[in-house]
PLY file of the C-alpha trace (Angstrom):
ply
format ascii 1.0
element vertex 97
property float x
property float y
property float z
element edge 96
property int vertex1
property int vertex2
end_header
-69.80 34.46 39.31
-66.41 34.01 41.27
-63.27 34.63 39.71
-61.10 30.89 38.45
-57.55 31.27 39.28
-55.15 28.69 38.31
-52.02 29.31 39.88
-48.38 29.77 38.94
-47.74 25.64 40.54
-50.62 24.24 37.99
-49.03 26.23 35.44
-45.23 24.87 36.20
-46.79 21.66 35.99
-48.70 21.95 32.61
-45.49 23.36 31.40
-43.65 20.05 32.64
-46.43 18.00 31.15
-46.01 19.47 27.94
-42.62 19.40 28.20
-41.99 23.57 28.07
-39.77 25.18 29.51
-41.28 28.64 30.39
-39.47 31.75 31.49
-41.21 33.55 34.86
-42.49 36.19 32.98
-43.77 33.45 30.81
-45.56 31.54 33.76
-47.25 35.02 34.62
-48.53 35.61 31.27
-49.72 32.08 30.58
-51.28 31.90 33.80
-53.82 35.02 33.89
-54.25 34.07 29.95
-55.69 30.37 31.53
-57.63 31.75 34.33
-59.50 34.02 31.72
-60.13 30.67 29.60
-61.56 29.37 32.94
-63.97 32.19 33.67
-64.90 32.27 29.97
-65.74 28.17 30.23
-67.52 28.74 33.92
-69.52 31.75 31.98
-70.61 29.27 29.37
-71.55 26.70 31.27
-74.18 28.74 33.59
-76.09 29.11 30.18
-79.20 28.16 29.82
-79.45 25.66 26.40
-83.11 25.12 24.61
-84.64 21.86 24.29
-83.38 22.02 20.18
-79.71 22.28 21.58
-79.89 19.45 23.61
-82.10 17.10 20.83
-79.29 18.03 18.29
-76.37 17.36 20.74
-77.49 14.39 21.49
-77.80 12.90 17.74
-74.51 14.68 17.02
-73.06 12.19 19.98
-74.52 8.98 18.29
-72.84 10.06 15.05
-71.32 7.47 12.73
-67.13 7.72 12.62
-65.68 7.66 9.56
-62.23 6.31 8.82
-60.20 8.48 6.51
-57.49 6.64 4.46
-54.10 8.16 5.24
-51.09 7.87 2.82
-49.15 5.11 3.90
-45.61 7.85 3.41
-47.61 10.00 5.66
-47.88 7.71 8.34
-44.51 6.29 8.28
-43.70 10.21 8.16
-45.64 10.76 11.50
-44.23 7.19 12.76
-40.90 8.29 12.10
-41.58 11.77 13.64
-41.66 10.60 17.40
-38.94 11.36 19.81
-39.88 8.04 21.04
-41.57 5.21 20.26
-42.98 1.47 20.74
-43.38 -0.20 17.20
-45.84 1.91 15.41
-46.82 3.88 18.69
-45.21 6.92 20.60
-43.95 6.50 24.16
-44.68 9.47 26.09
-43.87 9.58 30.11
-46.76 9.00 32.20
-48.96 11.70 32.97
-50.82 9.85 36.34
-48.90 8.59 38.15
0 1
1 2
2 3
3 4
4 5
5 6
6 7
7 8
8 9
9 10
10 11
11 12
12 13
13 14
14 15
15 16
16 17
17 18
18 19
19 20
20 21
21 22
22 23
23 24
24 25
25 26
26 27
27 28
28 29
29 30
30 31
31 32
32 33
33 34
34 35
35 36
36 37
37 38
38 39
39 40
40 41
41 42
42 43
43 44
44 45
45 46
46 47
47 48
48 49
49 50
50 51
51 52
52 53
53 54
54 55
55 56
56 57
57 58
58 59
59 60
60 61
61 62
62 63
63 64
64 65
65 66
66 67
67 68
68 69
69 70
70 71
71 72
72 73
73 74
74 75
75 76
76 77
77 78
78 79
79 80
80 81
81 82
82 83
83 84
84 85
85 86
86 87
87 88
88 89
89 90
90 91
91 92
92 93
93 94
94 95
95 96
C-alpha cells in the first residue's frame, strides 16, 4: 500500500474553503492528521466485503426518507444564523469555479 500525502497547498486551500485561517504550525499538523485519514480510507477500501454486506448496502440505499418536523423558532433561528443569505437560503462563495 503506498503512502497518501496531501500537501501543505491542498491544505491552504481547504482552509480557504472553509474559511480558516490556520497558523503554519497549524497547516503541518492538519496536514499529516489528513494524510493518515487518507491511508486509513485507501486501507478500507482494499477490503474485501461478503456477499451479506453488499445485499444489506444495497437495501439500506433504497431506504425510505423521512421528513422530521422542525420547530418553526428553530428554523427561523438557523435562518437568522447565516452570515449571508438569499430569502430562506445561505449564500456561500462558490466552491468550483
Amino acid at each position: 500500500m503506498r503512502h497518501m500525502s496531501i500537501s501543505l497547498k491542498e491544505i491552504e486551500h481547504l482552509a480557504d474553503l472553509a474559511r480558516l485561517d490556520l497558523t503554519a504550525e497549524e497547516k503541518k499538523k492538519y496536514q499529516k492528521e489528513l494524510s493518515g485519514v487518507l491511508d486509513y480510507v485507501e486501507k478500507i477500501q482494499s477490503l474485501k466485503v461478503g456477499e451479506l454486506s453488499k445485499a444489506e448496502s444495497a437495501e439500506a440505499a433504497f431506504r425510505q426518507d423521512k421528513i422530521l418536523d422542525c420547530p418553526a423558532d428553530d428554523v427561523r433561528q438557523i435562518i437568522n444564523s447565516f452570515p449571508t443569505k438569499e430569502g430562506n437560503a445561505t449564500k456561500v462563495k462558490a466552491v468550483f469555479e
